[in-house]
N, C-alpha and C positions, 0 to 999 in steps of 0.2 A: 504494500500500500504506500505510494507516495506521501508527500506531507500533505500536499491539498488535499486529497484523499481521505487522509487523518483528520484534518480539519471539517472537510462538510460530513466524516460520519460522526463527530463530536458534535460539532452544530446539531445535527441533525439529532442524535441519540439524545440531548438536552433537552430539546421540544417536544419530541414523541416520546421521549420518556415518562416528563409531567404530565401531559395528554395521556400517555396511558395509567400513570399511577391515578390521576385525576377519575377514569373511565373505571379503574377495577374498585378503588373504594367508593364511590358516589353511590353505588345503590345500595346501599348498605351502610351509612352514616346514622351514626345516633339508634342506631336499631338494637332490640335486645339480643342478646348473645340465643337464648332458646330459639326465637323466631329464624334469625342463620342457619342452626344449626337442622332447625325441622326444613328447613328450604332447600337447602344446600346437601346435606346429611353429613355437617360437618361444623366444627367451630375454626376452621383453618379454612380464611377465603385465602382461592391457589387460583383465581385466573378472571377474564371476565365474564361478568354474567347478566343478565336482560336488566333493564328497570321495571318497580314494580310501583313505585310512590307516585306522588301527586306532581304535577308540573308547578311552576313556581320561578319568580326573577332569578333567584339563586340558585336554581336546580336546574334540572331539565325544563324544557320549554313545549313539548311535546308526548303526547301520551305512544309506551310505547317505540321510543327511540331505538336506531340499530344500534348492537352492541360493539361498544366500543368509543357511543358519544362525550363527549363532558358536558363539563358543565359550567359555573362564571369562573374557576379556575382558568379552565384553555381558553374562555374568552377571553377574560382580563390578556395572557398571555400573546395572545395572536392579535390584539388590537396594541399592545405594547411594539412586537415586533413589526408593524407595519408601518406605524409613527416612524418608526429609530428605520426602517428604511425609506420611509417620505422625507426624512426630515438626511438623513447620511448621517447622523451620530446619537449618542444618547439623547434624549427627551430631557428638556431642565423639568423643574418641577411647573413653573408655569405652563408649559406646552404641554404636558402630561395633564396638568387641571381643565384647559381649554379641548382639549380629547375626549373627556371624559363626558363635561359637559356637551359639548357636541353628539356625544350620543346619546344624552339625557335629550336633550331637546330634540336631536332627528336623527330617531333609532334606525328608521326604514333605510339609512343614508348607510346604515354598516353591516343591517340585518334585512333578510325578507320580514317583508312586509305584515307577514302575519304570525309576529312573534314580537313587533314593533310595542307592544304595551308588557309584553315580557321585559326587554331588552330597557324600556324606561324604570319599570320597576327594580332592576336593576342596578342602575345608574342611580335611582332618585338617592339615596343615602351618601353619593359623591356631594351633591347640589351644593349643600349649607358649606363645606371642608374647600370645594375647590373653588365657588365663587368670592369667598373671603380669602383665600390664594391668589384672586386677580384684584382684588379690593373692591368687590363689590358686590353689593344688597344681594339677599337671598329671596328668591318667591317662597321655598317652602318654610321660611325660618326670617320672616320680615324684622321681626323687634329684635334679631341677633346684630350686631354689627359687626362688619368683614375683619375686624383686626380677633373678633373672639370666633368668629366661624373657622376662622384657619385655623385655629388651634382646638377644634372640638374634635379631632379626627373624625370619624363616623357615627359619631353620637355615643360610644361605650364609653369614652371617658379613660378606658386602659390598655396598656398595650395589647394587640391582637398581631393576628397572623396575617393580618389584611394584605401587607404590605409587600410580604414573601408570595403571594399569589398575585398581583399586580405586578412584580417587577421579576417575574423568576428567571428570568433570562437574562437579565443586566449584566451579567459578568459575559455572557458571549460577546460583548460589543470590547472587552478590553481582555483580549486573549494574551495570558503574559504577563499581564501586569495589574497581581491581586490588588495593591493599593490603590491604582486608580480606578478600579471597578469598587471598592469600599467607599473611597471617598465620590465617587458620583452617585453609586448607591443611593448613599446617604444624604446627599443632596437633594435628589430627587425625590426622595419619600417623603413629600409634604404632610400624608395623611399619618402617619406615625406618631408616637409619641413615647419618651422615654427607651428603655432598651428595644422596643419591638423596629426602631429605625437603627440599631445597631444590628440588631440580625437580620433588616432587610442587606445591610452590607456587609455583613461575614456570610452572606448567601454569594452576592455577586461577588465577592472576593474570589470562595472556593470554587464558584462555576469560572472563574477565567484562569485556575490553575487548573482545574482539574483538566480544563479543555485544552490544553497547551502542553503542560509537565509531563515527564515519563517517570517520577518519581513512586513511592508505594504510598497507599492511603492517610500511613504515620506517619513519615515524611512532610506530607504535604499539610495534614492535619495539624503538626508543629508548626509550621512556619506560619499557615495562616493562623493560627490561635493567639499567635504572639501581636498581631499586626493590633495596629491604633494608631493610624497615621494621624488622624485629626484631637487626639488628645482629649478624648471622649473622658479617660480615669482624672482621677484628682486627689485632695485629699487625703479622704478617706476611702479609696479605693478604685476599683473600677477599671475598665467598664465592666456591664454587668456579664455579657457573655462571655465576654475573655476570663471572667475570671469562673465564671459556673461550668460553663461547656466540659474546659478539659476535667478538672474533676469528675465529671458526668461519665464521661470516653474512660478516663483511668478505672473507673469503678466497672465498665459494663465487661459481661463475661465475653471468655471469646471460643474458651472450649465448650460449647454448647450448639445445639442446632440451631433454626431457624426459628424455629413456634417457641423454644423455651428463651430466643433475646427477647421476643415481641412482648412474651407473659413477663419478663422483667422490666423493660421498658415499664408495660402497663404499671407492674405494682412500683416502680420508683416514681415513676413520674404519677403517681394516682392523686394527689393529693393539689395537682393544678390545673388550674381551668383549663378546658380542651381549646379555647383558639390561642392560648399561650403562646408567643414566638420563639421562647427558648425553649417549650418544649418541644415543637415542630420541629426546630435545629439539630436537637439533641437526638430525639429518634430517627431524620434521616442522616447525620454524620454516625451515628452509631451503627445502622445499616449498612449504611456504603462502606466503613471499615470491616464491617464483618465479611462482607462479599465483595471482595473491589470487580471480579468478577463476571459476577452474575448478576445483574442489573435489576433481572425481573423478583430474583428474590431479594433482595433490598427491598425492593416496591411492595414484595407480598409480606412482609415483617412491620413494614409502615401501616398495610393496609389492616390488618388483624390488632392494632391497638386498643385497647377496653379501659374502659374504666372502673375501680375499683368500687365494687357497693358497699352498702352498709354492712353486710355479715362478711365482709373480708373476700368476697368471690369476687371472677371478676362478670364484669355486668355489660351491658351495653359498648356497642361499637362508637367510638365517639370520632372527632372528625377528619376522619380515617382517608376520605379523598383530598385532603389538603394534606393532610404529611404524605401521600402517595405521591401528590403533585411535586412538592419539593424534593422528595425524595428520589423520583424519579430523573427529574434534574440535574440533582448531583449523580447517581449513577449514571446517567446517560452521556453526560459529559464528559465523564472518567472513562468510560469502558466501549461510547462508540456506539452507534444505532447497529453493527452487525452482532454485535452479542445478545440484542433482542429477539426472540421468537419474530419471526418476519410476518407469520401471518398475523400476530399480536397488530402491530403496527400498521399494518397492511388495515384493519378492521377499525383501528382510531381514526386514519387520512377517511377513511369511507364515510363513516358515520356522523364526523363532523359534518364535511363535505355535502352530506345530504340532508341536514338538517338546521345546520345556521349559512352554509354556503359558501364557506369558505375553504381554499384547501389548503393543508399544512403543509404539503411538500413544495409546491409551488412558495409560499412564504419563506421555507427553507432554504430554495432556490435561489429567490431573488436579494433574502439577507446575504447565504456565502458570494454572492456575487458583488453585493455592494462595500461586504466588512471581511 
């Protein structure tokens, strides 16, 4: 394989990877662990499987979808990569707010037409965050002023995983060079707040090594952990990832299968809110060092994450298609879209394809060509 070679199957393994981690946990989020297990006849989801829920902004858009669709995951993602090739380089945060908004207001301009109140719904919880990013008045949120609407992220108020699904790709645009995929990262994640805009940029960090380095998973997991180009610590310490992650990675086992990291993940991490950004980080850099490998199982270990219930079991699948999505990412970027099952992949470009209308290869296409 050439180096270009190398390069558009990392490109490429990065994209379809999230789209496929995206596509195998989304039917199956937040669901109880018995309900899997009567479905499936099993508590180990190992591949993709149909939707059965309800359509929704944030879901499927469509009753019934082919297998293999996503969901605002590969959306957010594919309307990112399209900007960053309209535009020839990263998206500052304003141009990223002006994007978003734009498909708040004219959905049918990115989606068919008859998804176009999905696709606002969607976007509306951008409104209030990105029009006080331009400095200006909100329709849905009139009595806020734009200097407090940029700083309300998405109405939670805490850090979330928001921002690791809007930008999952940001490191492919700076192959080589972790630091400045960190510090535009981090730049651009207007909607963030607190550590979850640090781990939108120890994400693009490790996607523009991973997609570059021939180093081993440790390797490279050292060097980016150490990184803090923009002087985030202080103090009394800090940052918060740099200083949680590696301990997280030191403590995970490594002599174990696949189903017994996932049941550890679950019970260490049990204890934090599932859109958490560190713990999204934590379960897919634990993944990908388990399997530098094997791509899809990274993604099937992300995807089997549970929450711990009250009697100490573990309980419900929690939001198992957004650490696939990131997870998938970083494996894919590491290991290359040919270490993916081909028809896996072959069945994500499809189902997008047919259902919001866009195609991922062709996006793939036209970014290795421009970056």
């Amino acid at each position: 394989m050439t180096k270009d070679d190398k390069k558009r199957s990392r490109i490429r393994g990065c994209i379809l990877g999230a789209a496929l981690g995206d596509a195998i946990g989304a039917p199956f989020e937040f669901r109880p662990a018995d309900e899997i297990e009567a479905r499936i006849g099993s508590l180990w989801i190992d591949g993709l499987y149909p939707f059965t829920g309800e359509v929704g902004p944030h879901g499927i858009w469509t009753d019934a979808p082919p297998i293999g669709t996503g969901t605002d995951d590969t959306r957010y993602n594919w309307l990112f990569l399209e900007l960053a090739i309209e535009l020839g380089k990263m998206p500052s945060d304003l141009e990223l707010a002006e994007r978003f908004l734009q498909v708040y207001e004219q959905p049918q301009a990115f989606f068919p037409e008859q998804y176009a109140e999905h696709a606002r719904g969607q976007f509306a919880m951008w409104e209030g965050v990105c029009n006080g990013r331009l400095g200006r008045s909100s329709k849905l949120h009139p009595h806020v002023p734009p200097n407090v609407l940029k700083e309300r992220s998405v109405g939670l108020n805490y850090p979330t995983l928001i921002g690791l699904i809007a930008l999952t790709s940001a490191g492919l645009l700076f192959p080589g060079d972790p630091e400045g995929a960190y510090a535009a990262a981090f730049q651009t994640d207007f909607v963030d707040i607190g550590y979850a805009r640090e781990s939108v940029a120890v994400l693009a960090a490790g996607i523009s090594a991973m997609s570059s380095r021939e180093d081993t998973p440790g390797e490279l997991f050292a060097d980016l952990l150490s990184l803090d180009p923009l002087d985030l610590g202080g103090y009394f310490g800090g940052p918060y990832i740099k200083e949680k992650l590696p301990a997280f990675l030191d403590s995970s086992p490594e002599d174990c299968t696949a189903p017994q990291l996932a049941e550890y993940h679950s019970r260490k991490l049990g204890g934090i809110n599932p859109f958490d950004p560190f713990k999204t980080l934590a379960i897919a850099f634990s993944a990908v060092r388990f399997t530098p490998d094997r791509p899809l199982e990274a993604i099937l270990i992300a995807a089997n994450h549970r929450g711990v219930g009250e009697s100490g079991h573990l309980d419900r699948y929690e939001d198992i298609d957004c650490y696939g999505c990131v997870t998938g990412a970083l494996a894919g970027a590491l290991a290359g879209a040919e270490a993916f099952p081909p028809t896996l992949l072959e069945q994500v470009v499809d189902g997008n394809r047919e259902v919001y209308g866009f195609d991922l290869d062709d996006t793939i296409r036209r970014f290795s060509e421009r970056f």
